[in-house]
C-alpha positions in Angstrom: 22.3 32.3 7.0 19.1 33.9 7.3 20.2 36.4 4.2 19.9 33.3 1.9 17.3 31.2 3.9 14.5 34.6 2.7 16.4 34.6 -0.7 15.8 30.9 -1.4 12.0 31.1 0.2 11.8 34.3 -2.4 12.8 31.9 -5.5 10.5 29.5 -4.0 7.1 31.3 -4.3 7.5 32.1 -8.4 8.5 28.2 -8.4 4.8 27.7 -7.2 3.1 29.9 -9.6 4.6 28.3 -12.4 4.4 24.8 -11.3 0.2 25.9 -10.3 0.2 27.4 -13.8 1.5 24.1 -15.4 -0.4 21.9 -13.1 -3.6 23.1 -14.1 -2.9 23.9 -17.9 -1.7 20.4 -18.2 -4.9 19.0 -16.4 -7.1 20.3 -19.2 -5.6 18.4 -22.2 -6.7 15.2 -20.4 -9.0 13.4 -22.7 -12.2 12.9 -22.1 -15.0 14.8 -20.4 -15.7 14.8 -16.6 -19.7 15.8 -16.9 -19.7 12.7 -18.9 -18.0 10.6 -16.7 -20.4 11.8 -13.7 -23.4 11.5 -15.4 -23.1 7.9 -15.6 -26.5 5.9 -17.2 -27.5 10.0 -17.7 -24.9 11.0 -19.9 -26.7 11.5 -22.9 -29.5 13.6 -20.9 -27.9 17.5 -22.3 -30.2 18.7 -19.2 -28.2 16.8 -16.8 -24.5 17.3 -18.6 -25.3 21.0 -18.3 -26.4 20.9 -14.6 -23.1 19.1 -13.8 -20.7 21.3 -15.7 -22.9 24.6 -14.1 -21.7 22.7 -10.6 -18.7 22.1 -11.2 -18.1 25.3 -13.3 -16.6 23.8 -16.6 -18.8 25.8 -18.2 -16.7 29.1 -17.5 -13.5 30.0 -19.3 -10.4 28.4 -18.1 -9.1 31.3 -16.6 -12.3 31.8 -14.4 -11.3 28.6 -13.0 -8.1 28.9 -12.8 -8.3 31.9 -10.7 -11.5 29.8 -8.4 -8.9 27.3 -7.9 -5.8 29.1 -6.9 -8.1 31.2 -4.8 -9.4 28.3 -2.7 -5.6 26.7 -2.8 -3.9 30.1 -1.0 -7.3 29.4 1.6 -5.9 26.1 2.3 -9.1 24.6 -0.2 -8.2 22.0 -2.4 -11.9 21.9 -3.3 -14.3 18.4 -3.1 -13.5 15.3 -5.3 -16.1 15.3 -7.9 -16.6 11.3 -7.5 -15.7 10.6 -3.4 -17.4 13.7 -2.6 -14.7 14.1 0.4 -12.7 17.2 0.3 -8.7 16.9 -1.4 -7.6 18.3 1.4 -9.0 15.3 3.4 -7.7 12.7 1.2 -4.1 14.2 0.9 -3.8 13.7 4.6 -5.3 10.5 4.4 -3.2 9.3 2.1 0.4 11.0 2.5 0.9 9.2 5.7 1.0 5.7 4.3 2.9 6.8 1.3 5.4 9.0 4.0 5.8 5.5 6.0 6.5 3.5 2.6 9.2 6.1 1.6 11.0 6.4 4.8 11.3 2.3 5.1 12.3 2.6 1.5 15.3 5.2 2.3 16.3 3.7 5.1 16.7 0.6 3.1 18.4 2.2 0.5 20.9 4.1 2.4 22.9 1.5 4.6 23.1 -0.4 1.3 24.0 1.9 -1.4 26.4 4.4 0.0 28.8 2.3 2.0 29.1 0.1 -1.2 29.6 2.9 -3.3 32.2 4.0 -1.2 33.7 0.4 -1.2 33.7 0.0 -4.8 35.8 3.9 -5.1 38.2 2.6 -2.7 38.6 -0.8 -4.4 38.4 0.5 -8.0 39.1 -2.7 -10.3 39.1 -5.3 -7.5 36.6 -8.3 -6.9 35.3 -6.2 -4.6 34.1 -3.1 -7.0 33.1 -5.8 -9.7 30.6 -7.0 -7.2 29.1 -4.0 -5.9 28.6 -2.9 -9.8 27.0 -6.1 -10.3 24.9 -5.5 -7.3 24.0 -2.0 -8.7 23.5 -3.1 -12.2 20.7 -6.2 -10.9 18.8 -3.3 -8.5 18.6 -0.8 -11.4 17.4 -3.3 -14.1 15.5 -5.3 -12.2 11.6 -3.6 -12.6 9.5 -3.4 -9.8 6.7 -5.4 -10.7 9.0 -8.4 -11.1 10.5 -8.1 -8.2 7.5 -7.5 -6.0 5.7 -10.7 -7.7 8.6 -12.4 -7.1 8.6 -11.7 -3.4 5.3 -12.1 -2.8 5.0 -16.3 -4.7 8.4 -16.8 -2.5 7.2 -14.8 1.1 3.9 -15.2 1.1 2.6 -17.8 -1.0 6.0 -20.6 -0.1 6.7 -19.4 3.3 3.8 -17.9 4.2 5.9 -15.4 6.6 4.6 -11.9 5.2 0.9 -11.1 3.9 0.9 -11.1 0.6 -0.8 -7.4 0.0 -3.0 -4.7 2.1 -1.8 -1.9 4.3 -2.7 -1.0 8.6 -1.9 1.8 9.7 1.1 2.4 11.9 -0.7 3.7 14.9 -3.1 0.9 14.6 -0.6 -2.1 14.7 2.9 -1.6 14.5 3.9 -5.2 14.1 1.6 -5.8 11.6 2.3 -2.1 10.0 5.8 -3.4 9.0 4.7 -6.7 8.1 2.6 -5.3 5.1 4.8 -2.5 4.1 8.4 -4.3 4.2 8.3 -6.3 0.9 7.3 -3.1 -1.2 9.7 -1.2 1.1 12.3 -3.6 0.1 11.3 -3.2 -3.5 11.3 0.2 -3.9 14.9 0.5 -2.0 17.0 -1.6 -4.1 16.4 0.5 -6.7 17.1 3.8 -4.9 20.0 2.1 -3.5 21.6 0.8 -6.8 21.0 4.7 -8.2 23.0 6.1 -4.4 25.8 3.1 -5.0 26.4 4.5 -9.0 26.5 8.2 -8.0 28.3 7.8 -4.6 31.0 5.8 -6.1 31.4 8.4 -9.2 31.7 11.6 -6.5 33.7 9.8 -4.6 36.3 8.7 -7.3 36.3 12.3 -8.2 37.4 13.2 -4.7 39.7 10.4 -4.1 42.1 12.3 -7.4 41.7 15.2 -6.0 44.8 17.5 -5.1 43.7 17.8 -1.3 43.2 13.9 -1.2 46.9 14.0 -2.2 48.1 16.1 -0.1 46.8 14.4 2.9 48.3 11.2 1.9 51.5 12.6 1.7 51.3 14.1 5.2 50.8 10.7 6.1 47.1 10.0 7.5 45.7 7.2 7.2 43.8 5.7 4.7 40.9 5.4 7.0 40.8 9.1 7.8 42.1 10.3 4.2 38.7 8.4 2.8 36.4 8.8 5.4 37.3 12.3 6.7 38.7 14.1 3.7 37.3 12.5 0.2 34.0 11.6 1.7 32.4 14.8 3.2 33.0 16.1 -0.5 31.8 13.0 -2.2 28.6 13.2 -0.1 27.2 16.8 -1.7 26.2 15.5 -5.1 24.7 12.3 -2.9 22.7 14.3 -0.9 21.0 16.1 -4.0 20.2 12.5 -5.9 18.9 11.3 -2.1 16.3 14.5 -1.6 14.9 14.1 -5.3 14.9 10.3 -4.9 13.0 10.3 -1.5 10.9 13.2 -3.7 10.1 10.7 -6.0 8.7 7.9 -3.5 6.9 10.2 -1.6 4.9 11.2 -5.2 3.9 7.9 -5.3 5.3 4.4 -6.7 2.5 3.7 -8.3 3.2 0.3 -9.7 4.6 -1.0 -6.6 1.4 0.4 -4.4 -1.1 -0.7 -7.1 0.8 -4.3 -7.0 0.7 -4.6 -2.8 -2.5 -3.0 -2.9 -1.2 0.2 -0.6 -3.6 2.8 -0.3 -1.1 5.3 -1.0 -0.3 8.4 -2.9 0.3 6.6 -6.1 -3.1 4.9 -6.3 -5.2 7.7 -5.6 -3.3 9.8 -8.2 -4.1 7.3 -11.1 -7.6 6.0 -10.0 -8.1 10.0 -10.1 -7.0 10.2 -13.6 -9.0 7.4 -14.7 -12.4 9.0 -13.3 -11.4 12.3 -14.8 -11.4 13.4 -11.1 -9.6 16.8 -11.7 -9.8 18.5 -8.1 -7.4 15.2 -6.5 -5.2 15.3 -9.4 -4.5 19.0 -8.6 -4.2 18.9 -5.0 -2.0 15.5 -5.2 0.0 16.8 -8.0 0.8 20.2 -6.1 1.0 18.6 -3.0 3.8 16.8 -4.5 5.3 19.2 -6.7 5.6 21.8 -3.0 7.4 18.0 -1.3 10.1 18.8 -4.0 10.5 22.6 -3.1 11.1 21.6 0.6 13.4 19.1 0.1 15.5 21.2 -2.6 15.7 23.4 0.0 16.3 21.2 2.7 19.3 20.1 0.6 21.0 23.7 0.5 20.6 23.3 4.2 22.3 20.1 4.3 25.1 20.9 2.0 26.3 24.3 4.5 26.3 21.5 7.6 28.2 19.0 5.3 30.7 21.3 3.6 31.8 24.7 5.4 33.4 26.4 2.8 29.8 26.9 1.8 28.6 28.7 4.6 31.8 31.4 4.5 30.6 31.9 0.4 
C-alpha cells in the first residue's frame, strides 16, 4: 500500500510542473495589458506605465518570471494581487472556505438523490419507475443554472419570503443563517451533479447486473436484495466514485454563474473579477490552487477504489 501510495505522489509532482507550466503560459495570451489597466486616469503617462511594469516585472522575459513565480509558489508565496494589494495566499483562504461549504451542501444534495435512483432505474430497467428517474435526470441536466436559481429565488424569496434572496455569512458566524443563504444555490448546483451520478450509476450498474458473477449468485439463490446491493453494486460504485471526485473537483473550482447570481463571495467570483482586472497573480494562485484540489481527489479516489473493491488491493 505504501509501494503505490510514493508511486502515485511520484506521478503527482511532474503533474504539477506541467499544469504550473500551462497555468502560466496560458495566463499570458490574455488580452489586454495589466500596466494599463493599473494606471488608470495615468495610462497614457509612458513614465508611469514603465514604473508599473518595472514593479511588477513585466518588463523582464517570460521566463524570468516564470522562474520569480514558481520560486515564490514552492515558498508557499502566491505573490500580492496587483489591484487588492492583499497577498493570493490570503484571498485563497479567504475564499476556499465558502466555496468548500457550497460544494459539500451541493454533494450531499446530490448524492442521496442521484445514486439510489440510478440504482432504481438499473433494477427497474423499462418500468414506470426507470422512465421517471430518466425524466428526472434529463430535467436536472438540461435545466441551466441561472434559470433555475432565478426561478428559486422569485418563488423563495420574493413569494414566500422564507430564504434571503442573495449574500453569504459565514458558517462560524451564524449557522442558521449560514444555511439559509447557501441552500438555494446548494440546491442548484446539486441537481445537476445528481442528474450526471443518476446517468452514470445506472449505466455501471446495468453493466454489473449482466455480469457472469451477478448470474451466478442468482442461481445460488440469494436474494435479490443482497445479489443488487452486495454483489452488482460495490462494482457499479468504482466508475461512480471517479465521476463524484471530478464533479465535487469541479464545484470546489468555482460555479461561477451560480455564485455571481447568489452574490457568494466564493471561488468562482474572485477567479473572473480577477480576469477582468487583468489581475494575473490571483488567477495563478486560484487556478493552481484548483488544479492541485484535482490531484488530491484523483488520488483520493485510488484510495477509495482499494477500500471499495479488494481485488484491487491483492493486484
Amino acid at each position: 500500500m505504501w509501494n503505490w501510495l510514493l508511486k502515485r505522489l511520484g506521478q503527482v509532482l511532474p503533474t504539477l510542473v506541467i499544469l504550473s507550466f500551462l497555468i502560466f503560459g496560458l495566463q499570458q495570451l490574455m488580452p489586454g495589458d495589466p500596466a494599463m489597466i493599473l494606471a488608470g486616469e495615468e495610462r497614457g503617462d509612458p513614465q508611469v506605465l514603465a514604473q508599473i511594469r518595472a514593479e511588477l516585472r513585466l518588463d523582464q522575459p517570460i521566463w524570468s518570471q516564470y522562474l520569480y513565480w514558481i520560486g515564490n509558489v514552492l515558498q508557499g508565496d502566491f505573490g500580492f494581487s496587483w489591484r487588492i494589494r492583499m497577498p493570493v495566499s490570503d484571498l485563497i483562504l479567504e475564499k476556499l472556505p465558502v466555496t468548500a461549504q457550497l460544494a459539500t451542501m451541493a454533494f450531499i444534495i446530490a448524492v442521496p438523490i442521484g445514486v439510489p435512483l440510478g440504482i432504481l432505474s438499473a433494477v427497474k430497467k423499462d418500468t414506470a419507475w426507470d422512465w421517471a428517474a430518466n425524466g428526472i435526470a434529463l430535467f436536472g441536466i438540461s435545466t441551466p443554472n441561472f434559470w433555475l436559481g432565478i426561478m428559486m429565488i422569485l418563488f423563495f424569496s420574493v413569494q414566500l419570503g422564507w430564504l434571503p434572496p442573495s449574500g453569504y455569512v459565514p458558517l462560524w458566524e451564524d449557522p442558521v443563517q449560514s444555511l439559509a443563504t447557501t441552500i438555494m444555490p446548494a440546491f442548484v448546483l446539486g441537481t445537476g451533479v445528481a442528474s450526471v451520478l443518476m446517468r452514470h450509476t445506472r449505466a455501471a450498474m446495468l453493466t454489473a447486473l449482466s455480469q457472469d458473477y451477478v448470474r451466478t449468485a442468482r442461481a445460488k439463490g440469494l436474494t435479490e436484495r443482497v445479489v443488487v446491493w452486495k454483489h452488482a453494486l460495490r462494482n457499479a460504485l468504482i466508475p461512480v466514485v471517479t465521476l463524484g471526485t471530478i464533479e465535487f473537483g469541479r464545484l470546489l473550482a468555482g460555479a461561477v454563474l451560480t455564485e455571481q447570481i447568489f452574490t457568494i463571495p466564493g471561488f468562482g467570483k474572485l477567479v473572473v473579477d480577477a480576469v477582468f482586472n487583468r489581475d494575473y497573480p490571483v488567477v495563478q494562485g486560484v487556478v493552481l490552487a484548483t488544479a492541485l484540489i484535482f490531484v488530491v481527489l484523483s488520488l483520493l479516489a485510488d484510495i477509495l477504489y482499494m477500500a471499495i473493491n479488494p481485488r484491487l488491493r491483492q493486484a
